[in-house]
PAMITI-550256 format. One record per residue: residue in three letters; residue number from 1; x, y, z of N, C-alpha, C, O in turn. Coordinates in pm, 1 decimal. Layout:
% residues N
+-----+-----+----------+----------+----------+----------+----------+----------+----------+----------+----------+----------+----------+----------+
:   r :   k :     n_xx :     n_yy :     n_zz :    ca_xx :    ca_yy :    ca_zz :     c_xx :     c_yy :     c_zz :     o_xx :     o_yy :     o_zz :
+-----+-----+----------+----------+----------+----------+----------+----------+----------+----------+----------+----------+----------+----------+
: ALA : NUM :        X :        Y :        Z :        X :        Y :        Z :        X :        Y :        Z :        X :        Y :        Z :
...
+-----+-----+----------+----------+----------+----------+----------+----------+----------+----------+----------+----------+----------+----------+
//
This chain:
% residues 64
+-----+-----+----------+----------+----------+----------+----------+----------+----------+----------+----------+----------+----------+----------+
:   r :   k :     n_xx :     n_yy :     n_zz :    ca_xx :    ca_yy :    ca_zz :     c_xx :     c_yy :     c_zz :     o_xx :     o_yy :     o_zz :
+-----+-----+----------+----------+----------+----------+----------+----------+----------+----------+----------+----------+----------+----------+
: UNK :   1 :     84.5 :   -117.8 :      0.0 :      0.0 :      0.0 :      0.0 :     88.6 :    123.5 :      0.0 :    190.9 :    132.9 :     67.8 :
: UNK :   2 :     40.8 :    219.1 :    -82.6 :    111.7 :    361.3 :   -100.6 :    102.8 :    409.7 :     27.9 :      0.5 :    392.1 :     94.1 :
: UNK :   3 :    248.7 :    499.8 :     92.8 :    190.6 :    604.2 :    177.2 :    105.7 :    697.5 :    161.7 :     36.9 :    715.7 :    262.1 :
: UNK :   4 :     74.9 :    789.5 :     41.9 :    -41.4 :    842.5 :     25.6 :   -189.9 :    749.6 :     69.9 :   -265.1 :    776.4 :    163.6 :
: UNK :   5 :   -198.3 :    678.0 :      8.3 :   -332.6 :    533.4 :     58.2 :   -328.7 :    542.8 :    196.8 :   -441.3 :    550.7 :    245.9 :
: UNK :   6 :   -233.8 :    544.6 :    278.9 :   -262.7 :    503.7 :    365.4 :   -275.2 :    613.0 :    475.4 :   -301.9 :    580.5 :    591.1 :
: UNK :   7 :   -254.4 :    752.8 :    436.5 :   -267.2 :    851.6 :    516.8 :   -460.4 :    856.6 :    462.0 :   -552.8 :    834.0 :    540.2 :
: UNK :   8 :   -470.8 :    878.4 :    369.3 :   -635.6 :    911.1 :    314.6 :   -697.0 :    785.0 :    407.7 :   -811.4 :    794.1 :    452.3 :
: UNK :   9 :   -626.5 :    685.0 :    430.0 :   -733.9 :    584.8 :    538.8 :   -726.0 :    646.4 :    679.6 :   -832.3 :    635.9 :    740.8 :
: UNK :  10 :   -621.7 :    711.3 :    749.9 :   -597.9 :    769.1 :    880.3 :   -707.9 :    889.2 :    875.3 :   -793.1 :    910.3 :    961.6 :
: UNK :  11 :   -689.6 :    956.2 :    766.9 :   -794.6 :   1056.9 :    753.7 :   -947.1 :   1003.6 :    759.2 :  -1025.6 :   1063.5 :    832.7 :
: UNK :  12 :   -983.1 :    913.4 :    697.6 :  -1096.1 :    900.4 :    710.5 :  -1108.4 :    847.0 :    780.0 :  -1231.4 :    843.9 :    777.3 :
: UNK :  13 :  -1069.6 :    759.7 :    897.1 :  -1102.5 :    669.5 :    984.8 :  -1102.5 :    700.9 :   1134.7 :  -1113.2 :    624.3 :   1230.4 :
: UNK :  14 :  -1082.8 :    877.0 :   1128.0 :  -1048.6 :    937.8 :   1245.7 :  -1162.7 :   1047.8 :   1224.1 :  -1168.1 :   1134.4 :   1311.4 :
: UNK :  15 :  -1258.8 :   1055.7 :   1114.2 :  -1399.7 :   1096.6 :   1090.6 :  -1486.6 :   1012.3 :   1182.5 :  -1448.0 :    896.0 :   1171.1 :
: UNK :  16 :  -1578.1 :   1019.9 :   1260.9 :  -1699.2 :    902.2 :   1268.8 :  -1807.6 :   1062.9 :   1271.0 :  -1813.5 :   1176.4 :   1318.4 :
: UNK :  17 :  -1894.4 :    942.2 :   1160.2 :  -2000.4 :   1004.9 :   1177.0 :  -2120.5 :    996.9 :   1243.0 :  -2119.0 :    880.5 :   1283.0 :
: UNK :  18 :  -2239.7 :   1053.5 :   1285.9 :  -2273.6 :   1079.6 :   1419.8 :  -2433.9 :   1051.7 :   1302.7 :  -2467.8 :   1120.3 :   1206.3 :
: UNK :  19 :  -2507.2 :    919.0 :   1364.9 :  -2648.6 :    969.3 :   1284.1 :  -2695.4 :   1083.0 :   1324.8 :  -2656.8 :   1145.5 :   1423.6 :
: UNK :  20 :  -2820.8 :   1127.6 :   1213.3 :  -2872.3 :   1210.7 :   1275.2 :  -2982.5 :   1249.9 :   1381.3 :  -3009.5 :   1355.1 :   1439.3 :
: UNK :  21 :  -3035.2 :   1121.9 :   1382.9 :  -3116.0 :   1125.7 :   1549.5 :  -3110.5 :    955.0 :   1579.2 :  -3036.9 :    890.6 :   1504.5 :
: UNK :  22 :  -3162.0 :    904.7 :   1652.0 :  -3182.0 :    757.9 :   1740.3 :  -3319.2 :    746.1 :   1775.2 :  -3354.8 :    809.5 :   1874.6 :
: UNK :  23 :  -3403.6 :    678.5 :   1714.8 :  -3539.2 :    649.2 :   1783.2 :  -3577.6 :    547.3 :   1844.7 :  -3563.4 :    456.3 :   1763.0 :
: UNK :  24 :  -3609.2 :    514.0 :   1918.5 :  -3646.5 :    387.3 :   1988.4 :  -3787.2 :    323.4 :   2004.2 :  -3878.3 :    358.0 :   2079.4 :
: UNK :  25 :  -3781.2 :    198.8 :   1894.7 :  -3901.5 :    165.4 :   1822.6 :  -3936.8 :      3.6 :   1938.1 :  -3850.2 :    -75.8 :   1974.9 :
: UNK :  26 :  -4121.3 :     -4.3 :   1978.9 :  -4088.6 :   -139.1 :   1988.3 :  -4034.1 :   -197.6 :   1923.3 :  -3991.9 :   -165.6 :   1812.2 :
: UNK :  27 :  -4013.4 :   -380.5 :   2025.2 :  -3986.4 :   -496.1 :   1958.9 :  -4076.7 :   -504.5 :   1851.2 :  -4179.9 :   -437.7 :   1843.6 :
: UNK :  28 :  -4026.9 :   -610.0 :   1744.0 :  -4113.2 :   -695.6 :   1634.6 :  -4059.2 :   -794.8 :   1544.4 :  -4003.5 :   -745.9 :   1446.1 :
: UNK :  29 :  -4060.6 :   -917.1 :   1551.0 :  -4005.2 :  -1030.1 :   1496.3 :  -3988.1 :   -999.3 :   1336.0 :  -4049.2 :   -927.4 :   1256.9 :
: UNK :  30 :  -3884.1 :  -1081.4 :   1326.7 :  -3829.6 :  -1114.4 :   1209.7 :  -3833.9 :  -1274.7 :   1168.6 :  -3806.6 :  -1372.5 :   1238.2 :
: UNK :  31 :  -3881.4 :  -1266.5 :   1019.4 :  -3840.2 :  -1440.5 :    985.0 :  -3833.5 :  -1407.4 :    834.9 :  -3879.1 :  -1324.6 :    756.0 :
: UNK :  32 :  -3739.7 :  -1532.6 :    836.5 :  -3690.1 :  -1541.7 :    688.7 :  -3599.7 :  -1640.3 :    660.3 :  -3553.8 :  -1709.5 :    751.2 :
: UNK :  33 :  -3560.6 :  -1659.5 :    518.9 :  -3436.0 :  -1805.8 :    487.9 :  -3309.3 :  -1745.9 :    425.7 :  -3288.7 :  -1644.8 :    358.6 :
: UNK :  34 :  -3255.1 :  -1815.4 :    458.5 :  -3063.1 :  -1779.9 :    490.0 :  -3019.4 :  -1881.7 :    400.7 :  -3097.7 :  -1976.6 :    395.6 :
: UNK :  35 :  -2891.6 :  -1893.7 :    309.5 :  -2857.1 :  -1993.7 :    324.6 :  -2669.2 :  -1952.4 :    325.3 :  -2611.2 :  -1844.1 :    316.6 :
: UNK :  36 :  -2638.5 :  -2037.1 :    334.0 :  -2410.5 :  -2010.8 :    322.2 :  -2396.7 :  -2015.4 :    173.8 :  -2501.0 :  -1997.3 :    111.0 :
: UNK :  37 :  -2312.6 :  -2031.5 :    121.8 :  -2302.2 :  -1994.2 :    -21.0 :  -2144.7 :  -1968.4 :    -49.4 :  -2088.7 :  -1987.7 :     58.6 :
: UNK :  38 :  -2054.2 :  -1935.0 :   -142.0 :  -1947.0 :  -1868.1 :   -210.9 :  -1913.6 :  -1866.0 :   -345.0 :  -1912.8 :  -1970.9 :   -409.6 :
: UNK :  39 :  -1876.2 :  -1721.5 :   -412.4 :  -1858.1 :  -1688.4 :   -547.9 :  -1794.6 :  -1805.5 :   -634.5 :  -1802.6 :  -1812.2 :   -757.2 :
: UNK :  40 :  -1731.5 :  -1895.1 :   -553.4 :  -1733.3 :  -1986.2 :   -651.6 :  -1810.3 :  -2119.7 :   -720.4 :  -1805.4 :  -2171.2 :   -832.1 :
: UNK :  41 :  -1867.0 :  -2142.3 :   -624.7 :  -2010.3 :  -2231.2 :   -603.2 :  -2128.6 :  -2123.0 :   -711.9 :  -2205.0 :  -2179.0 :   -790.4 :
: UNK :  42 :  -2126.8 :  -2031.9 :   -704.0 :  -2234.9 :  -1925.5 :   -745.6 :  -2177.3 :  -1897.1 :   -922.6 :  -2254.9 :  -1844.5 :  -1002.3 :
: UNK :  43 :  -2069.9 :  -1929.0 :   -954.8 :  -2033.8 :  -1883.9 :  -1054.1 :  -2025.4 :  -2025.8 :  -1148.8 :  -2040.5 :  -2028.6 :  -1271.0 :
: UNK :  44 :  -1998.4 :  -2138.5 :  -1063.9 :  -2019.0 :  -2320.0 :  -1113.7 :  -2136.3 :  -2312.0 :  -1152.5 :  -2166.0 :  -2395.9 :  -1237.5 :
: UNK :  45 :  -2206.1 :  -2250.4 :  -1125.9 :  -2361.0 :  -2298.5 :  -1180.8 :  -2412.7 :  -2408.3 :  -1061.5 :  -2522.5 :  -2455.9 :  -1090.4 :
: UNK :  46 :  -2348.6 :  -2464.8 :   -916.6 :  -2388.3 :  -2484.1 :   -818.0 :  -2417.1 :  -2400.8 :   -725.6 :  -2377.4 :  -2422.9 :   -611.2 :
: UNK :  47 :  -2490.9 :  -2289.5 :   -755.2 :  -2511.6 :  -2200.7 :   -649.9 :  -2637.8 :  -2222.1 :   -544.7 :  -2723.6 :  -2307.9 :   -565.2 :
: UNK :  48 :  -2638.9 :  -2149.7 :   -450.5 :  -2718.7 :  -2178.4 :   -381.1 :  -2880.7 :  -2033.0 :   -395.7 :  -2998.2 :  -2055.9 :   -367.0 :
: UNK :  49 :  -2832.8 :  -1922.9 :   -438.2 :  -2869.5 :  -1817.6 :   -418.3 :  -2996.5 :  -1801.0 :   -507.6 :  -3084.1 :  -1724.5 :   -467.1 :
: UNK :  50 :  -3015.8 :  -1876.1 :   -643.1 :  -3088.1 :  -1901.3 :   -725.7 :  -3235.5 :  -1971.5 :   -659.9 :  -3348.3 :  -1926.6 :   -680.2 :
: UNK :  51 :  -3199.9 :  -2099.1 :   -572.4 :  -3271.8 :  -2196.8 :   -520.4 :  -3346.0 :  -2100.3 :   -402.5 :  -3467.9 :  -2109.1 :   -388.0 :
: UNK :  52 :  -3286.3 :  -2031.3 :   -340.5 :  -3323.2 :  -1963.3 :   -245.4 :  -3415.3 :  -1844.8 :   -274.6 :  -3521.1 :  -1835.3 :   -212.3 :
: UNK :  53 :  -3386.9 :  -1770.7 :   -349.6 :  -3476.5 :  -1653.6 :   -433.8 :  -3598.6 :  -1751.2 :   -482.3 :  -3716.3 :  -1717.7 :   -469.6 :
: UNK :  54 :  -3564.7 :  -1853.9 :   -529.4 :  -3702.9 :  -1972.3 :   -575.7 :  -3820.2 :  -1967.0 :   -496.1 :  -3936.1 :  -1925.6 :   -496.8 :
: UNK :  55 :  -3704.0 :  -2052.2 :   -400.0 :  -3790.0 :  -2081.8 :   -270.0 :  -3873.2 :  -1972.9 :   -189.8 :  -3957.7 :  -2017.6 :   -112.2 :
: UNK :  56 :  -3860.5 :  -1849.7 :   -198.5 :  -3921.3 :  -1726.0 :   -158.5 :  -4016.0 :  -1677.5 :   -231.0 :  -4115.2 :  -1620.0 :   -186.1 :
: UNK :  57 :  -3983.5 :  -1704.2 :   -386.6 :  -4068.8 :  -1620.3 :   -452.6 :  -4201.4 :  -1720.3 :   -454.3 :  -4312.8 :  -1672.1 :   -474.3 :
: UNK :  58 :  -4185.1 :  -1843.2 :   -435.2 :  -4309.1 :  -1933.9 :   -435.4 :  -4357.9 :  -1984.8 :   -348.6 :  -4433.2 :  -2079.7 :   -370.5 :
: UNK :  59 :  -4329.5 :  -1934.6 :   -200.1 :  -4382.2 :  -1985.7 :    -85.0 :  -4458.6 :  -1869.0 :    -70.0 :  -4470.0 :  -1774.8 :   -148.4 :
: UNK :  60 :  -4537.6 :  -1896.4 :    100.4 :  -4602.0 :  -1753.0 :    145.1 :  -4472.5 :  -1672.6 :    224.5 :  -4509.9 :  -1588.0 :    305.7 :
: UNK :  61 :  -4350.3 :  -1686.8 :    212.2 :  -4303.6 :  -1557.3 :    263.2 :  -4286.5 :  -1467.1 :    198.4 :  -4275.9 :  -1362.8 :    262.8 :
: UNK :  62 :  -4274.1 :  -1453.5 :     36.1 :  -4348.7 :  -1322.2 :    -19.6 :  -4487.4 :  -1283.1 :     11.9 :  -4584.6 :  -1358.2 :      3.7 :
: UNK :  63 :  -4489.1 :  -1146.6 :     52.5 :  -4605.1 :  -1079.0 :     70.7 :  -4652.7 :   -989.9 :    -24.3 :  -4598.9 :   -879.2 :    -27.0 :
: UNK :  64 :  -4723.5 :  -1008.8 :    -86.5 :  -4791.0 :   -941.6 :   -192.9 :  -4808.7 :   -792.2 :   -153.7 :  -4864.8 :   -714.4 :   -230.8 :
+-----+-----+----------+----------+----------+----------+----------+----------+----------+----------+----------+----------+----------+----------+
//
């Protein structure tokens, strides 16, 4: 890594930015399907990510 590169990372990494407000919402569940996966499996044409978008778009966890 360049010393230039690596001062522009000191610089920015000594920024934090501050949202602009915090609200505090009830609880409320979440559900949904996950699966593990990697770009190379996904690029074999054994992917998993295809099956999964499937599986969503034709069950009831799409909500109309």
């Amino acid at each position: 890594m360049m010393k230039q590169d690596e001062s522009m990372i000191n610089k920015q990494s000594k920024h934090i930015e501050e949202p602009a407000r915090v609200e505090e919402l009830p609880s409320f569940t979440l559900a949904g399907i996950s699966t593990v996966t990697t770009n190379a499996a996904e690029i074999s044409g054994n992917g998993k990510i295809g099956k999964l978008l499937n599986n969503f778009i034709h069950t009831a966890l799409a909500i109309n």
